[in-house]
N, C-alpha and C positions, 0 to 999 in steps of 0.2 A: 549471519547477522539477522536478527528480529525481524519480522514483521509490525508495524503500527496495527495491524488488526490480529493479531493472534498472540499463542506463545511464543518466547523467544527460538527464532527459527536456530537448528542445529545442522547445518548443510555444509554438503563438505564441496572442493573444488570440482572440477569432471577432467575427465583423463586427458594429459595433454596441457593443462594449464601455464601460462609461463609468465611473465613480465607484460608491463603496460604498452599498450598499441596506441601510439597517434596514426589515423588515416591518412595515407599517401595518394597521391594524384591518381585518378583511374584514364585519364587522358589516354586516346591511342595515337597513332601515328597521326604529323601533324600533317592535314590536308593539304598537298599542291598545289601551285599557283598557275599561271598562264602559260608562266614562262618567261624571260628574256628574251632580248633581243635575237640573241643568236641561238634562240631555240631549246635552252636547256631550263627546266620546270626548276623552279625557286620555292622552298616550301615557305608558306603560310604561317605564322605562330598559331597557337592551337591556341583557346582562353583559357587563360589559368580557374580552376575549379575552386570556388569557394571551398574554403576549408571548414572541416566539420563541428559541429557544435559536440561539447564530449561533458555527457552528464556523471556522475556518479551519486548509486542509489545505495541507502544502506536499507535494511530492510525489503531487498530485492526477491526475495522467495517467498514474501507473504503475497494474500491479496491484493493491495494497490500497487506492490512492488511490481506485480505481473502486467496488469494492466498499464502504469505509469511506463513499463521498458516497451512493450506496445505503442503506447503512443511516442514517445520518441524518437524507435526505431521508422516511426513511419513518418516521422518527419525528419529524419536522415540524420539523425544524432548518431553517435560512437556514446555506446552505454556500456559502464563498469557498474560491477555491483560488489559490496563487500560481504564475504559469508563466513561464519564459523565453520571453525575445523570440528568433521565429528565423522566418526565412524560409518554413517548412516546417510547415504544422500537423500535434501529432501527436496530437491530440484523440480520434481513435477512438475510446478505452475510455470515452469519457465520453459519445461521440454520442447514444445512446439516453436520457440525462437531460436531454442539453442541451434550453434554452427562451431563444429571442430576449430579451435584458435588455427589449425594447421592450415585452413583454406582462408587464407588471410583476404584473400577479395571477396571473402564474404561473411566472413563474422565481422559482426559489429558487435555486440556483446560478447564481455568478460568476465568470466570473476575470480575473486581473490581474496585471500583470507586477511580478516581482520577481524575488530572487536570493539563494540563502543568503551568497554572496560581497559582496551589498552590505546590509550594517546599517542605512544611510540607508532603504532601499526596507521593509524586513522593521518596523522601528519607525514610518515612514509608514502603513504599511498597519494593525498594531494600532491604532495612533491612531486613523483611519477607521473603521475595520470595529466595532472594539470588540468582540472575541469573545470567547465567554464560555469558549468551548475552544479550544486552540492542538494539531494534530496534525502533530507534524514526521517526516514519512515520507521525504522527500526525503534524495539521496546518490547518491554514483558509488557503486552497492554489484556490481557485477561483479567477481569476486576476484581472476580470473585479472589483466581490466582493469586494477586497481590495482597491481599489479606495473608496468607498462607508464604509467602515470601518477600516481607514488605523491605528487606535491607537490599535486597537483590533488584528489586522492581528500583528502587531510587538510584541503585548506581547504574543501572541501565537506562530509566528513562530520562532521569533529572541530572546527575552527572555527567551520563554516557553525551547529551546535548551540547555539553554545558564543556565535554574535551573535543568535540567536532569543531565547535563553533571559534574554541580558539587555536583548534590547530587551523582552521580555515584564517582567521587572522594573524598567528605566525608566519604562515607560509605568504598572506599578501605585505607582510612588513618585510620579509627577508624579498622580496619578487614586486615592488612597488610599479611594475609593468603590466600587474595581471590583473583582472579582475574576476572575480566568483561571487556567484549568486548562491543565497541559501535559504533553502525553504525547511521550517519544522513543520513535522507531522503535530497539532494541536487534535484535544477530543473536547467533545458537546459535555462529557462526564465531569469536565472542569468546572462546569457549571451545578452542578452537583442537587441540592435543593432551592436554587435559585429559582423561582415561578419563570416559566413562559410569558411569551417571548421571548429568547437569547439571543443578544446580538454583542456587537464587536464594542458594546461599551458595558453590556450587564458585568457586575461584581461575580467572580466567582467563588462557587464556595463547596469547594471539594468532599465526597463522600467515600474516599476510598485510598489506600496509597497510591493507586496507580495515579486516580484524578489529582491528589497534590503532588506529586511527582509531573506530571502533564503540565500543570501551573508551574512550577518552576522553571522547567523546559521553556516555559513560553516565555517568561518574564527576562531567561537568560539573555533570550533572542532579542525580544526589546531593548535592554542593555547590550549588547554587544551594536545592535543600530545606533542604540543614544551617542555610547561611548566613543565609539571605532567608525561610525560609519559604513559601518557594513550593510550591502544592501541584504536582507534579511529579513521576511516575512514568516506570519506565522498564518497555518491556516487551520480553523477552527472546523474543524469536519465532523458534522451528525452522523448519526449510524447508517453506514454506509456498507451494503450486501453485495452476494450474487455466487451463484454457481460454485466461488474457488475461496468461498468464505470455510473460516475452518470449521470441523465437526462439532467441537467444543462451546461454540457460539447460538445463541438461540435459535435463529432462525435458521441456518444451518441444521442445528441439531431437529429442529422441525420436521422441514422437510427432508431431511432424509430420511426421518421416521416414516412420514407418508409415503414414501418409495418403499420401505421397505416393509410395512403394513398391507400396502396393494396389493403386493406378489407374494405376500403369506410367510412373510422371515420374520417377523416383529409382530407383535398384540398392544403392545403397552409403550408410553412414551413417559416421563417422570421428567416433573418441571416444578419451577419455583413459583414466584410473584406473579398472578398472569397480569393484573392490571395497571403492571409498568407501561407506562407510554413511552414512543420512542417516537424521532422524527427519522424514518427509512427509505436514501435513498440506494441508487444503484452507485456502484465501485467506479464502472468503467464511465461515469459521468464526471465523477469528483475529482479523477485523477487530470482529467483536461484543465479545472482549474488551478490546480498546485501548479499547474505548468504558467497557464496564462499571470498568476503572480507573479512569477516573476521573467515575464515579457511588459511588464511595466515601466516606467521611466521612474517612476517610485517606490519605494518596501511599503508595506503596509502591513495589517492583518486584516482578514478574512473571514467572515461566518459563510463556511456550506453547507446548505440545508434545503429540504425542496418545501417548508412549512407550513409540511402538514403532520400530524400526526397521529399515531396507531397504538393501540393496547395490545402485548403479547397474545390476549386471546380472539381479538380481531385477525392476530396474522394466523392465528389457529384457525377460525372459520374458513379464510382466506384459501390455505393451506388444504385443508381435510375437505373442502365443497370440492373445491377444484377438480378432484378425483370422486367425489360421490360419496365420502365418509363424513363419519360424526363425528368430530371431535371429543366428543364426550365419551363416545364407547371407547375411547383410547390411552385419557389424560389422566394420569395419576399426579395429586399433588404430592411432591417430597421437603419436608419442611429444609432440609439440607442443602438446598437450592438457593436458598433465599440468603440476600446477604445483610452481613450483620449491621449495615447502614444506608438502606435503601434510596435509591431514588426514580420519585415519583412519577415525572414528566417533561422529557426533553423535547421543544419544538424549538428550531431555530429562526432568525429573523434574517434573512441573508440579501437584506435593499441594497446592502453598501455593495455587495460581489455582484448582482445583477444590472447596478449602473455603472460600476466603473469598470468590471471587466465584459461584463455584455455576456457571462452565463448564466446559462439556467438547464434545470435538469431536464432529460429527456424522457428517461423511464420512470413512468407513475407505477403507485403502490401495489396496485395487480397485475399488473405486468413484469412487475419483477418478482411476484410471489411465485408466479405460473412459470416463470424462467428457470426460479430454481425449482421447485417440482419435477416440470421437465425433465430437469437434468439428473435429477437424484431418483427418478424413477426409473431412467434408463440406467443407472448405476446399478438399483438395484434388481434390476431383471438379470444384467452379467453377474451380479452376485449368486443370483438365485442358479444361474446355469452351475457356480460350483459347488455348491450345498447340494444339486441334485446327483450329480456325478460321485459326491463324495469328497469331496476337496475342502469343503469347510462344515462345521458344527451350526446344524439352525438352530439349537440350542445355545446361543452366544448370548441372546438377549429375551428378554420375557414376552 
């Protein structure tokens, strides 16, 4: 299943995978008592352990899917995620959680195939799992992308919402005992050429399939709250990075070029628009509030945003000083970068998320520029170990 922040993810199960896990009591032996009277130990009931909260993410192997199974796992959820069947696992961002289904006292995450494109699979799996939270992250969300497969981007982002949200309401019609929470992945791109400011009441006005495709999504969600009653929030999330953002993505694509510039693999870096402004925060910030939405006693929607914002060639300076370079000895403009309906300047207004849910970001603009550096410089140093040995072509890139 997708990512909200990438391409549509193509990941296949891990070996061993089987059917849905509800958590059973970890209780051990119940503690003995005093005793009776004539001396024989009477045992104690043990307390019964709260039973676990069980989310399911679709969109679990992108960026926020990683950090969101993160934060849940550590606040003691049973997390399921739904992934396309494919050939090729692209599990990575999840390897560090992963636990063999087979050591059942200790995997708490699952996953299993499904598809926003197929309703049968997405209502299957509520039926089974029975979560108590539904986080629909998934989507072809690459903007350029979606120019380029604009029929595909709408039945994934705008339909694919639009068969979660009522398989979620079938399954509570036929189950009038249960309740589920469901959160949409919303983007700041909905806003499209809307002026700054953006907040939870600005008009939007789309610049791309993916962004009216994203408005649909969103507007479903409100309607299925209107209509059904479904608690249902949507949250409006700015551009939002870090370390496990994909390649293909600006910043991203960035710095890993300064990593791999540093250590002598790359000369030249080729980019679009630089004086797109964006409002950029960090992943593992944002992903706390999709949660906290819906620990509210009401659905709402959401602006996330840390409001401030940055020109791609700001995160350039940012980016290439950091290490000691010039961005200019490196940046090639390619007019092919640029998309065919640009937009100018996303800054979000996000007063409503910071009074009623009490967030606010943690990681500011250079410090998240220098995290992913970091990171993509140490990348590229084990890169360079196989280019010297012989194992890769430094002739890959210009």
């Amino acid at each position: 299943m997708a990512s909200s922040d990438g391409s549509y993810s193509t990941d296949e199960i891990k070996d061993g995978e089987s059917g849905p896990l509800r958590s059973e009591s970890t209780n051990g032996p119940a503690p003995r008592g005093s005793g009776s009277a004539d001396g024989a130990d009477l045992a104690v009931p043990a307390p019964i352990a709260a039973p676990r909260k069980v989310a399911l993410i679709t969109g679990i192997t992108g960026q926020d899917g990683s950090y969101l199974t993160e934060l849940l796992l550590g606040k003691g959820y049973e997390v399921h995620g739904l992934i396309r069947r494919s050939s090729n696992f692209n599990t990575q961002r999840l390897d560090h959680l992963y636990v063999d289904p087979h050591n059942a006292g200790r995997a708490r995450m699952r996953l299993h195939y499904a598809d926003l494109t197929d309703a049968s699979s997405l209502r299957r799996w509520i039926d089974a799992l029975l979560p108590d939270e539904v986080y629909n992250l998934a989507a072809q969300s690459h903007v350029a992308v979606s120019f380029e497969v604009p029929d595909y981007t709408a039945d994934v982002v705008a339909t694919g919402a639009l068969r979660l949200l009522e398989a979620v309401r079938s399954h509570l019609a036929a189950r009038p005992d249960r309740s589920v929470r469901y959160y949409q992945a919303g983007s700041s791109e909905m806003y499209g050429s809307t002026p700054p400011p953006q907040s939870e009441d600005t008009p939007f006005h789309p610049r791309s399939p993916y962004a009216a495709a994203k408005c649909a999504a969103h507007w479903y969600t409100v309607n299925y709250r209107e209509a059904y009653g479904l608690f249902a929030c949507n949250g409006i999330l700015f551009n939002h990075e870090s370390p496990r953002r994909g390649e293909n993505f600006v910043t991203r694509k960035i710095t890993r070029a300064v990593g791999r510039i540093r250590v002598g693999l790359q000369s030249k870096l080729f980019l679009g628009n630089l004086s797109a402004s964006r409002d950029w925060g960090f992943a593992g910030d944002y992903v706390e509030a999709m949660w906290m939405m819906l620990q509210q006693d009401e659905p709402g929607d959401y602006v996330v945003a840390t409001e401030e914002s940055h020109t791609v060639e700001e995160f350039l300076q940012a980016a290439f000083g950091y290490v000691g370079l010039n961005w200019k000895d490196h940046v090639v403009i390619d007019k092919r970068y640029f998309r065919p309906a640009e937009v100018d300047n996303l800054r979000g207004d996000s007063t409503k998320t910071r009074r009623v849910l009490g967030w606010k970001p943690k990681v500011g603009f250079q410090e998240l520029v220098k995290m992913m550096v970091d990171e993509d410089l140490e990348l590229a140093k084990r890169e360079k170990v196989l280019v010297d040995a012989g194992y890769r072509d430094p002739q890959q890139q210009p």
